[in-house]
C-alpha positions in Angstrom: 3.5 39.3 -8.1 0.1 37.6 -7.6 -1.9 35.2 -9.9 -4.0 38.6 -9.9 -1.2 40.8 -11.0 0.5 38.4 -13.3 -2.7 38.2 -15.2 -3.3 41.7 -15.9 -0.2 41.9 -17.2 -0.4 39.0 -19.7 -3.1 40.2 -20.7 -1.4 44.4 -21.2 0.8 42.7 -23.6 -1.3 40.5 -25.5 -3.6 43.7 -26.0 -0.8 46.0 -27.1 1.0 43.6 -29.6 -2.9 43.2 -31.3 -3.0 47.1 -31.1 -6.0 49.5 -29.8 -8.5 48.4 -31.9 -9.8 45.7 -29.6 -10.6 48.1 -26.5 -10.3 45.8 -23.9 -9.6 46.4 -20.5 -6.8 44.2 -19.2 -7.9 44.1 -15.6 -11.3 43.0 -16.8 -9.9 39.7 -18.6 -7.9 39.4 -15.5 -10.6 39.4 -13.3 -13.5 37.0 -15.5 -10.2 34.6 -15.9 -10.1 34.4 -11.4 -13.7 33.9 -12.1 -13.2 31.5 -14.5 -10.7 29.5 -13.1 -11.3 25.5 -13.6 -11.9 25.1 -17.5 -12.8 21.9 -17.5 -13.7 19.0 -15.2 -9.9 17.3 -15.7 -8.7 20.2 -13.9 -11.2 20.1 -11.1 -10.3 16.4 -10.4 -6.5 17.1 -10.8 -6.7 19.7 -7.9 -9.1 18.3 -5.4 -7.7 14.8 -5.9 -4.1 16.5 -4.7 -6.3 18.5 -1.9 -7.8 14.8 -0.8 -4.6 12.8 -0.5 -3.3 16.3 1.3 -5.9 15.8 3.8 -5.0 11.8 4.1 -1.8 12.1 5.1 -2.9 14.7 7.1 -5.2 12.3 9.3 -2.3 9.8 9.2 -0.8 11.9 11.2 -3.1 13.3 13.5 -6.9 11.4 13.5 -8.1 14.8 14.9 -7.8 16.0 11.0 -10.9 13.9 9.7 -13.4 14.9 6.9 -16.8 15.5 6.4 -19.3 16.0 3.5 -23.2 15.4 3.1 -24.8 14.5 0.0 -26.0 16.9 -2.5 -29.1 15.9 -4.8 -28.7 19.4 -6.8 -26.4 22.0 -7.8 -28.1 24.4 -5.5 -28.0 22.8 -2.4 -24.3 21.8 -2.8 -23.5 25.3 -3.1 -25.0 26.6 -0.7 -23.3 24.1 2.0 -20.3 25.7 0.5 -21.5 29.6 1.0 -22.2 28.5 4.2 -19.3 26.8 5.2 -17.1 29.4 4.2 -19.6 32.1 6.2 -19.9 30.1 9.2 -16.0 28.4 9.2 -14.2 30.8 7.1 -12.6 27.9 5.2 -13.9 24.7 3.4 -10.9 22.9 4.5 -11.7 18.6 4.8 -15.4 19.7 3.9 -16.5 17.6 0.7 -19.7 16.9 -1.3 -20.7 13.4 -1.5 -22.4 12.1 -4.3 -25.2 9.7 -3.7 -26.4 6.7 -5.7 -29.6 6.8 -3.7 -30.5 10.4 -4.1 -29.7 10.0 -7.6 -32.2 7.3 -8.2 -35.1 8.8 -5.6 -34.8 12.0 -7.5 -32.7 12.9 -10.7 -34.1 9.5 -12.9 -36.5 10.1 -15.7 -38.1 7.2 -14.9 -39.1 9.0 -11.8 -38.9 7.9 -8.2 -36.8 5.1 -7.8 -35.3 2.5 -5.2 -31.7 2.3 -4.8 -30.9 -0.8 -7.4 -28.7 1.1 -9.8 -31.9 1.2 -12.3 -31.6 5.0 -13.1 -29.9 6.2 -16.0 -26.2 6.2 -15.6 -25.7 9.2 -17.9 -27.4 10.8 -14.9 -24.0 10.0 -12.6 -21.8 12.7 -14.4 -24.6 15.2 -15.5 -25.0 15.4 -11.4 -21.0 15.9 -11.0 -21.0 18.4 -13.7 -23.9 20.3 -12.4 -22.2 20.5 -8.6 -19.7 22.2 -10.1 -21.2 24.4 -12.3 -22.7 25.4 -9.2 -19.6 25.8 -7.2 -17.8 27.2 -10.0 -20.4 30.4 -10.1 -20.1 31.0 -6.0 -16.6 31.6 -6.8 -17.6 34.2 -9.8 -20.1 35.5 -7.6 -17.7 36.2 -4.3 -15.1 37.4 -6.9 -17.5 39.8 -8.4 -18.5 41.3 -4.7 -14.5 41.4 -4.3 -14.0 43.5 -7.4 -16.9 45.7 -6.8 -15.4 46.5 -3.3 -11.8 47.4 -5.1 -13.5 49.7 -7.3 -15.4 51.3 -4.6 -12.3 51.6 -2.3 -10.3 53.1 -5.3 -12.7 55.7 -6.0 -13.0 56.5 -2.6 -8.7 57.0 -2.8 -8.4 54.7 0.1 -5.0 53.0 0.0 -5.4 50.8 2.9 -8.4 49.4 2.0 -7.7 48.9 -1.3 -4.3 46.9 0.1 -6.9 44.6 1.9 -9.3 44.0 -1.0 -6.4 43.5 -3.0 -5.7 40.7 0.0 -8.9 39.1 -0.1 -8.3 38.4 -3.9 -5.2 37.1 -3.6 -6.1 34.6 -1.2 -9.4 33.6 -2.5 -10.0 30.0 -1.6 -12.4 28.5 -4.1 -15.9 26.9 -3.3 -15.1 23.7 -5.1 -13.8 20.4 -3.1 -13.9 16.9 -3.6 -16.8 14.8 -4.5 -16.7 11.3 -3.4 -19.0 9.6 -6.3 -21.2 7.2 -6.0 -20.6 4.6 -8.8 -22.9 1.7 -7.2 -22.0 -1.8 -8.3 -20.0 -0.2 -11.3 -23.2 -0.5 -13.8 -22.4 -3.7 -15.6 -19.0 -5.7 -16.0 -15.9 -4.2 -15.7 -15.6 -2.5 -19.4 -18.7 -1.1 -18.3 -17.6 0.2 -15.3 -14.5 1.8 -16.7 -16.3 3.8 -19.0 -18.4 5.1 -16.7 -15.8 6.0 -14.6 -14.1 8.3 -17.4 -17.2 9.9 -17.8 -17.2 10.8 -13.7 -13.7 11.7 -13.7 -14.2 13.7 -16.6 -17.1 15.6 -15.1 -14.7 16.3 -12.3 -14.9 13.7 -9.6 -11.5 12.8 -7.9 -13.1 10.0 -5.8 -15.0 7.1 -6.5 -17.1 4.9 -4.0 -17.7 0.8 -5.6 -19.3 -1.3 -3.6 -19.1 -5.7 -4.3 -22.4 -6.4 -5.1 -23.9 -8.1 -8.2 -24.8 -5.2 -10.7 -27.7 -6.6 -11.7 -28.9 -7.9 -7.8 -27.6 -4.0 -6.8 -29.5 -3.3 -3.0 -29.5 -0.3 -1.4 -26.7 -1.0 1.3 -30.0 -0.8 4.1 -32.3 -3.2 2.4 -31.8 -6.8 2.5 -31.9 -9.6 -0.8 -28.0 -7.8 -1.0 -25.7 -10.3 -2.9 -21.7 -10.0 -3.2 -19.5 -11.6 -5.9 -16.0 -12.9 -6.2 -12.6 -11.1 -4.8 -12.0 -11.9 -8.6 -14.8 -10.1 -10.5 -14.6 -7.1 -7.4 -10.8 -6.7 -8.3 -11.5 -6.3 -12.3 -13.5 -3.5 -11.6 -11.1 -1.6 -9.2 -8.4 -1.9 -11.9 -10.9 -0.5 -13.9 -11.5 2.7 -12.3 -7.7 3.0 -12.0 -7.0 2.4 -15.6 -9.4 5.4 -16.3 -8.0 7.9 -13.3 -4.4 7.0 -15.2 -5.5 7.3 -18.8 -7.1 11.1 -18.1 -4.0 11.9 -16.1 -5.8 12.0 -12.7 -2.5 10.0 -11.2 -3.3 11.1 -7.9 -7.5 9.9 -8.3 -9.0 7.7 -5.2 -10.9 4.7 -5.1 -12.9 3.7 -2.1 -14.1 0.2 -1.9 -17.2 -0.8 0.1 -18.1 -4.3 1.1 -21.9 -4.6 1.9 -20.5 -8.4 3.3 -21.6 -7.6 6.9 -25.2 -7.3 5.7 -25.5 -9.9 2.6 -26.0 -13.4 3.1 -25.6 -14.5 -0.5 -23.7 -14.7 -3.5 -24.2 -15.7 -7.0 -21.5 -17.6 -7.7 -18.6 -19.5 -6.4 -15.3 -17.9 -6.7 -12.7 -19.9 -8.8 -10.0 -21.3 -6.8 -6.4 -23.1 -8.4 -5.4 -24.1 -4.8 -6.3 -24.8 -1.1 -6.3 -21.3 1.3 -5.7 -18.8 -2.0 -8.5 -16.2 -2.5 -11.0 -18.2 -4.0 -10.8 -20.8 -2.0 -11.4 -18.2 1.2 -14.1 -17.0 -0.4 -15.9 -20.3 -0.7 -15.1 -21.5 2.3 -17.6 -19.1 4.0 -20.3 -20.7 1.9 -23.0 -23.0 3.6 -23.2 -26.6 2.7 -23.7 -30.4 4.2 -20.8 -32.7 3.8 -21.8 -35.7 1.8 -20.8 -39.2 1.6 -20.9 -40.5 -1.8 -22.9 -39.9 -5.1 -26.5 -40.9 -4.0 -26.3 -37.5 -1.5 -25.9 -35.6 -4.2 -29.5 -34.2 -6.3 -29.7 -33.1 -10.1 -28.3 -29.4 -10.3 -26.6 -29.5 -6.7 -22.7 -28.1 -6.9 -20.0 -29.7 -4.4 -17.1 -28.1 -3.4 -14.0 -29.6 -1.7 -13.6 -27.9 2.2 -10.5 -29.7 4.0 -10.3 -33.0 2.7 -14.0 -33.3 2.4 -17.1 -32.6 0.2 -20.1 -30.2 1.0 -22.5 -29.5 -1.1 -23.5 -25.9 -1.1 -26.5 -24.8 -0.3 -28.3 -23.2 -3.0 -31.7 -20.7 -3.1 -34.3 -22.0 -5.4 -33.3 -18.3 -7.0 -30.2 -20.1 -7.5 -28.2 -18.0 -4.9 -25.6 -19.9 -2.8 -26.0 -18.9 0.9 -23.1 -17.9 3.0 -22.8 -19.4 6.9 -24.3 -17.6 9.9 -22.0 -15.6 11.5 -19.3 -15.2 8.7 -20.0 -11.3 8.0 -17.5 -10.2 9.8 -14.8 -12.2 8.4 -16.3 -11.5 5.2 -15.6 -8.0 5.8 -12.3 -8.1 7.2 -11.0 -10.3 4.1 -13.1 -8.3 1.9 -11.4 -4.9 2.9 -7.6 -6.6 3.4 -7.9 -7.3 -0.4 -9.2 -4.4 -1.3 -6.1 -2.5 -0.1 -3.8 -5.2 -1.2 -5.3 -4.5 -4.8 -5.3 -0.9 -5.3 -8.0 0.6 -2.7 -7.4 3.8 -1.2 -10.2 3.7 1.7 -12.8 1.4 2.4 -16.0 1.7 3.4 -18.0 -0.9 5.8 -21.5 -0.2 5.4 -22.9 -1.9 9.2 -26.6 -2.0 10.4 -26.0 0.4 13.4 -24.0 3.3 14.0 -21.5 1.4 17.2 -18.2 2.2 17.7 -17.3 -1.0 19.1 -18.6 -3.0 16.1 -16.6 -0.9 13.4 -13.1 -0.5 15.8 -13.0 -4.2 16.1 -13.4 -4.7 12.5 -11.5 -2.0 12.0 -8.7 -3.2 14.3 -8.1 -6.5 12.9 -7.8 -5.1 9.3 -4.8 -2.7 10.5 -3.4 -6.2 11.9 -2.5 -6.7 7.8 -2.3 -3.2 6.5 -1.7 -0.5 9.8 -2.6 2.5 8.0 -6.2 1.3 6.6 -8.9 4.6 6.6 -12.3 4.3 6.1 -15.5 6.5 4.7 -18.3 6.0 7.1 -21.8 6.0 6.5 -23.6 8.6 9.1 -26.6 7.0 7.2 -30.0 8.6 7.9 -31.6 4.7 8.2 -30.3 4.3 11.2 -32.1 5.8 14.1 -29.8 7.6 16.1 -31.7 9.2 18.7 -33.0 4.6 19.5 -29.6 3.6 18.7 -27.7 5.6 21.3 -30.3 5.1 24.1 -30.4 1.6 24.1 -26.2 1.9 23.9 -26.1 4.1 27.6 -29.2 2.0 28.7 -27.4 -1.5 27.8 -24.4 0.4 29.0 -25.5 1.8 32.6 -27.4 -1.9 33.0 -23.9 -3.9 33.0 -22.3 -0.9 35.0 -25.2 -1.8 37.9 -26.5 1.4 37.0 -30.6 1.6 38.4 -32.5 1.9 34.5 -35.9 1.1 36.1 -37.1 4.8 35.1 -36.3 3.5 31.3 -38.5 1.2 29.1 -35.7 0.1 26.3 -38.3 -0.8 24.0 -39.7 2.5 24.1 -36.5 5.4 24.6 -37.2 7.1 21.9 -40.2 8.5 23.3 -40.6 11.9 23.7 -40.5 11.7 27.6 -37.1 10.8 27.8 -35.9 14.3 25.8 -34.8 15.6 29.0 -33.5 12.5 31.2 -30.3 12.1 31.7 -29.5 9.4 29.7 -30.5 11.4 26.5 -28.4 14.1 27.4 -25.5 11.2 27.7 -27.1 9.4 24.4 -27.3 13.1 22.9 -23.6 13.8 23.9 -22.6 10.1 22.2 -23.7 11.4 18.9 -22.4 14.7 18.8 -18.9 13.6 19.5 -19.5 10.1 17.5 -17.5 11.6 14.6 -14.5 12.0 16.5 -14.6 9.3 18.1 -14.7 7.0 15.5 -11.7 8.6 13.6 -9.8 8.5 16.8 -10.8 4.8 17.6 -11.9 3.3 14.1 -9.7 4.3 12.0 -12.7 6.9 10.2 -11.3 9.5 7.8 -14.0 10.2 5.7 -17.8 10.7 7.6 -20.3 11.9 5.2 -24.3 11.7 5.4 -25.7 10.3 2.7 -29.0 11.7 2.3 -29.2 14.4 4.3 -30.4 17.3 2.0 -33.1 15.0 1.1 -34.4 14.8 4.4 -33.8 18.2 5.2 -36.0 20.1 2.1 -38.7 17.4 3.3 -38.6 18.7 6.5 -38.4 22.5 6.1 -41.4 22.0 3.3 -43.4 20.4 5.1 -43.3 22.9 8.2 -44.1 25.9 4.9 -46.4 24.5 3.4 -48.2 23.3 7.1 -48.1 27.2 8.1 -48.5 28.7 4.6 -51.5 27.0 4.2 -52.9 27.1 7.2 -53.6 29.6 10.1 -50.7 32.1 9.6 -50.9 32.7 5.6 -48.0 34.7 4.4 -46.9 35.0 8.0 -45.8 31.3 8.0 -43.2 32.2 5.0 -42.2 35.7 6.4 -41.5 34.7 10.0 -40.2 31.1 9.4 -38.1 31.6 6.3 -37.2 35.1 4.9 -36.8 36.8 8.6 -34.7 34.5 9.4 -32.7 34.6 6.0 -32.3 38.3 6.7 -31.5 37.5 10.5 -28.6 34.6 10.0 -27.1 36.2 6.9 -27.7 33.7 4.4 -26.8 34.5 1.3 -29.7 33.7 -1.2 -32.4 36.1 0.4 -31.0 38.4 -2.5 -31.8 35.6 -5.0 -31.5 37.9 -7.9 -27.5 37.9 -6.8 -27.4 34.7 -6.2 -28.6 33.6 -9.9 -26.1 35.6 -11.5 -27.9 39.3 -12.4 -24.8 41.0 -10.6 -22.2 39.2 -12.7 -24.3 39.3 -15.5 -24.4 43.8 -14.8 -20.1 43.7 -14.8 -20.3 41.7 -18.0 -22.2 44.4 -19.5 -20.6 47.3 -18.5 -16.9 45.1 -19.6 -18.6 44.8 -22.8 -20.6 48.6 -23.4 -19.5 50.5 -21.1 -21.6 53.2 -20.4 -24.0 52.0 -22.5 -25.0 49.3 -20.8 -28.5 48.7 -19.4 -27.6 46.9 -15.4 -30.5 45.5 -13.7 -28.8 46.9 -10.4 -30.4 50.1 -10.4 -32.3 52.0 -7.6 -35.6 50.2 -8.6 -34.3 46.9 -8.2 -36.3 45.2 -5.2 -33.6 43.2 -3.8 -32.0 46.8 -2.6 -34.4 46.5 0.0 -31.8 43.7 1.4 -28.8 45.1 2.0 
């Protein structure tokens, strides 16, 4: 018997033991409960957290099975990746949503527009999760409703087989929601701090959450520079945390990706405490930049002296009263930063570089899974770097040590427009599109997600509108742009009436009045005119 089935029939004896009076149709609880099915956001983080590890072990054992997601800014726009997904793919398998700290300070903040230093509300965090559900949730109720409509229709008609395959199609629904991977920033504040915002997440539904070791109140966008790190120490705290609250809501299976932003900060604010030569804190230090000094008089009012292999430095320290790490270091920052990470309770890790290379992140990568072999990372297909530049200069820089003749090619200047159709943007070209794989084959990627790319993508299509719309071609430069080809490719919300619910809102009625009921589905509704 399916979930369907079993259902209906709870729901026949619960009716019949209350007696007649209540007039309820059985198979109409049956089917707003398939529509209904996540009550709350617990139960959405208990299931995609299970459907996440399920997809970990699945790239442990094959690197050909990584994931994907892009960041969502709105409901909207996460669900209709998923419509999509499930139109153009048939199944939303290792497709996520990722949650971005960025988007959510550029564009949800009441304070308005803001840069991506963990100023916005953090309140706004979990109202975003529980709105990218509450989005998903009614593409499920909608598809459902289509379903059920079709099993009516089929019945009436006194079609068995097609009935037998509607009846199929509900079985096997496969629901619209998956994973979030959550952007928690610095964690907001000390570690109590960031534990309670982490309930709130996890409660709102996310399974995953992203923390990167910066200072909260220093917080950078990982792209910017001024970015500062703290302590193993204080970093750790806050990873316990975020476990503490996963355990406490029963989330036992809940992930924690740790990012280290070492590779692009040269500074921290404080030194890390250390009980004994080579433990943790004492690593940490060690990377910080200083002059050895003799005796007192080399040491100012203020200065702090550490003690590096028998010897004292004094560390150098920004008049902002930052301590500056060495030259060079950032990788071996990153590498100890990510081996601790896992040693402490990380799940992934997350190495936010400067460029998009595959030789940079495998090497890091590589020595990391010296310490713990199956390390996995989430990378950052970030939109600030530029990819088309990036991969150019990698074949040009490429073909020149091969002997390869690059005199056609300026470097300095490849992402011209001129090159579009050169060879070496059709390699460059072919180097991106096969970058994901690669790097999950090579560097150890599970997770690739693109930050802001819905962001980008609404700027883009807006401006091309409102650039036709308003100029020469009027009300051609909306019909021929966007709603022909709406109608042409299938997508879904041409019939935006549909989309926002009137069709599920008409079943509700008639469950409720029967023939009484006044559906806004008639012959005179416009959106018949789509199909």
């Amino acid at each position: 018997m399916s979930q369907y089935e079993a259902d209906i029939a709870t729901a026949s004896e619960l009716i019949q033991a209350q007696g007649a009076n209540w007039n309820i149709d059985p198979e109409n609880v049956a089917r707003m409960k398939a529509q209904n099915r996540f009550r709350t956001g617990l139960d959405i983080a208990s299931y995609t957290a299970k459907l996440m590890r399920k997809d970990m072990a699945a790239y442990d054992a094959d690197s050909a099975n990584y994931t994907m997601s892009l960041g969502c800014w709105h409901g909207f726009i996460a669900q209709q990746k998923m419509i999509s997904i499930k139109k153009h793919l048939t199944s939303t398998r290792g497709c996520y949503l990722y949650l971005s700290g960025w988007m959510i300070a550029a564009l949800r903040s009441e304070f308005g527009p803001l840069p991506d230093q963990s100023m916005h509300e953090k309140t706004s965090v979990p109202a975003l999760i529980e709105e990218l559900y509450t989005f998903l949730r009614q593409a499920d109720a909608r598809e459902l409703g289509g379903l059920f409509r079709e099993l009516d229709a089929v019945r009436e008609a006194g079609d068995s087989v097609g009935e037998k395959r509607v009846q199929g199609l509900i079985d096997n629904f496969e629901t619209h929601v998956v994973p979030i991977v959550a952007d928690i920033d610095a964690g907001f504040g000390n570690a109590e701090a960031t534990y309670l915002l982490a309930r709130k997440l996890i409660e709102a539904g996310a399974c995953c959450l992203q923390i990167e070791n910066q200072v909260s109140d220093e917080k950078q966008c990982g792209h910017q520079d001024g970015k500062v790190t703290v302590p193993h120490d204080d970093f750790m705290a806050k990873v316990r945390a975020i476990r503490y609250a996963f355990l406490e809501l029963g989330v036992d299976d809940g992930i924690i990706v740790t990012r280290t932003d070492s590779l692009g900060a040269g500074l921290t604010k404080q030194m890390a405490v250390s009980s004994a030569e080579g433990d943790l804190g004492d690593q940490y230090n060690a990377f910080i930049d200083g002059d050895e000094v003799s005796g007192v008089d080399d040491i100012g009012n203020g200065d702090v002296v550490i003690k590096r292999g028998g010897k004292l430095i004094k560390a150098k320290r920004l008049p902002s009263g930052l301590f500056q790490f060495r030259e060079g270091t950032g990788e071996d920052r990153v590498v100890l930063d990510c081996v601790t990470s896992l040693q402490n309770g990380a799940d992934l890790l997350w190495i936010e570089t400067e460029k998009p290379h595959l030789g940079q992140i495998s090497g890091m990568v590589n020595r990391i899974r010296e310490v713990v072999p199956n390390a996995k990372l989430v990378y950052n297909n970030s939109p600030s770097f530029n990819w088309t530049l990036n991969f150019r200069q990698q074949v040009f820089d490429a073909w020149s040590e091969e002997g390869k003749d690059v005199s056609a090619y300026v470097r300095d200047n490849l992402m011209s427009v001129e090159y579009d159709d050169s060879e070496l943007s059709f390699e460059a070209d072919e180097k991106i599109r096969s970058f994901q794989a690669d790097a999950s084959r090579v560097a150890g990627v599970f997770h690739h997600l693109i930050t802001l790319p819905t962001y980008h993508s609404v700027a883009l299509s807006t401006d091309n509108l409102s650039r036709d719309y308003f100029g020469d071609m009027g009300m051609l430069g909306y019909v021929k742009n966007v709603q022909r080809e709406e109608i042409r490719q299938g997508v879904a919300c041409v019939r935006h009436q549909n989309m926002a619910g009137s069709d599920i809102g008409d079943d509700h009625k008639e469950y409720f009045a029967g023939d009484q009921a006044l559906k806004a589905s008639g012959k005179d509704n416009t959106m018949n005119q789509f199909g």
